[in-house]
N, C-alpha and C positions, 0 to 999 in steps of 0.2 A: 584464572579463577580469582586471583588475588585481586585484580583490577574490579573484578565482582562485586567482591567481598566488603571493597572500599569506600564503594559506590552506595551501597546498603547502608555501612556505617554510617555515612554524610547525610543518608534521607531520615534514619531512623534514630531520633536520640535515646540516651542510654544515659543515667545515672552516674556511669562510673566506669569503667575499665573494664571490670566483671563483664557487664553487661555487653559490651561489646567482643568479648573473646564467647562469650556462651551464645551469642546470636552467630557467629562466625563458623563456629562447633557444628550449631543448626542446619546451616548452610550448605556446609561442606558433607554429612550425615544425606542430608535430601537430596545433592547431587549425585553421590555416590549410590545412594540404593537403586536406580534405575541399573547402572550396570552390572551390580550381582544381580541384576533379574535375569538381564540378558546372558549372563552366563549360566544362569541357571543355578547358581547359590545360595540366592534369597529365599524367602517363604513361600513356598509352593501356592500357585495359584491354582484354580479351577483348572478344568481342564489340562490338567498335567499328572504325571505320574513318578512316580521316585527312579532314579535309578539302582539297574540292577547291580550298581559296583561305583565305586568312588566317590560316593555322597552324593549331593542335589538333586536337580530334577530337569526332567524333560517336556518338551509338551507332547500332547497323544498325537499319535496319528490323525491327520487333518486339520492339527492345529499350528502354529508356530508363534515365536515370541513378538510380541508388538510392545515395547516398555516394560511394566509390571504383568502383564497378561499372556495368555495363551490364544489368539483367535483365529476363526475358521480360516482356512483358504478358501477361498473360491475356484472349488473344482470342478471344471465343464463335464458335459456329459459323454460319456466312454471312456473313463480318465478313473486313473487311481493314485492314491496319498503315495508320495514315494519315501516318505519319513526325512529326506535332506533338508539342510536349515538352510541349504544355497538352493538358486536358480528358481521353479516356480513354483516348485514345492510338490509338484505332480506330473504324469508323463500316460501316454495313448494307450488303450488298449488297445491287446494284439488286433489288425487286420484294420487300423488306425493312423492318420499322423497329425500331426499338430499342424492349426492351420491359422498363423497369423498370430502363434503366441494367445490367443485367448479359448479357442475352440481344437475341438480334434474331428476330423472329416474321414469320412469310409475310404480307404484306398480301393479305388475302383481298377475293378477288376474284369476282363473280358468272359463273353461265354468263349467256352471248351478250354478254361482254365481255372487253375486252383492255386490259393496263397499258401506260399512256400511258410516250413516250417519256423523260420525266422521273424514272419507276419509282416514282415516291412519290403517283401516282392511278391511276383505272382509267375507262375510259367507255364505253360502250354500243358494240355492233355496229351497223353501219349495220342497217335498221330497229327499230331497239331503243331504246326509252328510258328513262331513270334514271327510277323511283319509292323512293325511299329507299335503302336498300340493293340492288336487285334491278335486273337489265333486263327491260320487259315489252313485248311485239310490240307494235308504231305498227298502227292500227286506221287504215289508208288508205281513204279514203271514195272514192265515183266520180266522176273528172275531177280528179283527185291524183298527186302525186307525192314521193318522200322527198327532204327537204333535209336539209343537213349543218347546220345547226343543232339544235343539242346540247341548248338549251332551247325549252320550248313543247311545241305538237304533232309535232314533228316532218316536218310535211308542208305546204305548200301548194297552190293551187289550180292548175289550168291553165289557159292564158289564154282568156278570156272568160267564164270563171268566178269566182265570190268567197266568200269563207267566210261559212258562215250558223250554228253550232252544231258541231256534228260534219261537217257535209255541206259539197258545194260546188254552189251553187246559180247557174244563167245571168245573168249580166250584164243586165240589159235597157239594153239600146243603141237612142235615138230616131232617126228615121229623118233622116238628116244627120248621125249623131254619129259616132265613131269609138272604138276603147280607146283608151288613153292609154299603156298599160304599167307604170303609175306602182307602185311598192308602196305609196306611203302616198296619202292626198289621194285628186282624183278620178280615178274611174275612166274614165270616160270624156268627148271635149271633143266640141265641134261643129266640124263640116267649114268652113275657109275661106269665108267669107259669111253663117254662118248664127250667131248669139247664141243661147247658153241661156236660156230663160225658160220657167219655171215646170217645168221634167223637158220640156222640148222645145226643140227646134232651130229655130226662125225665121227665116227671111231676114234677112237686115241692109237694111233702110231706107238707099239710098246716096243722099243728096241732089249735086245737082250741086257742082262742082267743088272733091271730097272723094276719100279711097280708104280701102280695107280697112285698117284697122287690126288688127294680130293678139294686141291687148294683150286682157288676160281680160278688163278690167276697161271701164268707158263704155258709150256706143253701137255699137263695133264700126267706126267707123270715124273718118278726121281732114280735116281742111280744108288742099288743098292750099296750095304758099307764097302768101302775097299776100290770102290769105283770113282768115277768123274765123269762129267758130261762134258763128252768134245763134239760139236756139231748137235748131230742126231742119235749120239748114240755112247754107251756108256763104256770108257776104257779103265781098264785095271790101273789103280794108282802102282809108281813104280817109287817104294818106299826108301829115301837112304838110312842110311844107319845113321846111327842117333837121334832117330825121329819117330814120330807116334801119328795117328788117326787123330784127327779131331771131335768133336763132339757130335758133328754131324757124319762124320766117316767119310764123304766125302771130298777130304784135302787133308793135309798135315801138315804138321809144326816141330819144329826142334825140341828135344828134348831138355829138361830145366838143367842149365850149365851150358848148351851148347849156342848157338848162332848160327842163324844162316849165312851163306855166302858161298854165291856162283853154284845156285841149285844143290849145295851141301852141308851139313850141320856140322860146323867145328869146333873148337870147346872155347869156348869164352875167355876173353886173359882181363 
């Protein structure tokens, strides 16, 4: 600015001194008011309004600062003032998108769909499903029904049925088995007593003083407290002294102070 200022002085004579410091004053006054316009500190122009808190002013809705001024944006059609002093100063309405930064274009949407609540996608009528741009009718097989899942086939099975291809094919259920209801994993387990082996349901083998266990996994069943399983079959634990049941009753442990050694609990040194 100072180089400005110098420059003025040289073309413009002046009297005196004065003159040249109050021409300088002039200068520096006129460069600076543009910028409390744009801050919006200066003299409220036309189309502007005060603010609601910390003095100056804003421009209105649809306007924005150019110099000392408030002037229109140019808003395309289906498009609203978005009041920001960045970017273009306006944005699509919904079911809308911006096409090439000057216009806004319909988001095209297929028949047998409707634009989602967000307005900037579109998805399938219930039994319809997306294949690229298009919605195309869900080909419901027999023993089916539509789900709201958006991807996939659209459909799953009904119970006691399971998907084989396009179709839904019968469960085969062993005699003692039951569904399960599961979506994933197995479809069906065996009834209380009876273990899977081999695609069928078998009795569980209960040796004495044992009961059902309903874990998936073992023989199907456990050795009541006090017992152990050797082999197939549950033997009385033979307890030494200074020793206790465990948590599970099935085995034991030394007592606190003692140690085992050579199948006997002795007292710790």
């Amino acid at each position: 600015m100072s180089g400005f200022i110098a420059t003025v002085r040289s073309r413009i004579p002046t009297p005196g001194l004065g003159g040249t410091v109050i021409l300088a004053a002039g200068m520096i006054a006129s460069l600076a008011h543009p910028v409390l316009a744009q801050d919006g500190t200066g003299p409220m122009p036309e189309n502007a309004e005060a603010r609601s808190y910390g003095g100056g002013w804003n421009c209105a809705l649809g306007y924005r600062v150019a110099g000392e001024e408030c002037v229109a944006i140019d808003i395309p059609e289906n498009a609203y003032a978005t009041g920001r002093s960045f970017g273009s100063g306006w944005a699509c309405r919904r079911g809308y998108e911006e096409a090439g930064g000057t216009s806004c274009a319909a988001i095209p949407v297929p028949d047998n769909a409707f634009l989602r609540s967000s307005g900037y996608e579109w998805q399938c009528d219930r039994g319809y499903r997306q294949d690229r741009e298009a919605c195309v009718p869900i080909v419901l097989p027999d023993n089916a029904y539509l789900t709201d899942d958006t991807s996939g086939s659209g459909w799953t099975c009904e119970r006691g049925f399971t998907a084989s291809s396009s179709a839904c094919v019968p469960i085969a259920i062993p005699k003692n088995g039951y569904l399960t209801n599961a979506d994933y994993g197995d479809e069906w387990a065996c009834e209380r007593g009876f273990l899977e082996i081999d695609g069928r349901c078998d009795p569980v083998a209960l040796p004495g003083n044992a009961f059902l266990d309903p874990a998936s996994h073992g023989p199907g069943w456990r050795c009541e407290r006090g017992f152990e399983t050797v082999d197939t079959a549950c033997v009385a634990i033979d307890l030494p002294a200074n020793a206790h049941l465990d948590r599970s009753g099935n085995t034991w442990r030394c007592d606190r102070g003692f140690q085992l050694a050579e199948g006997e609990c002795v007292l710790g040194r």
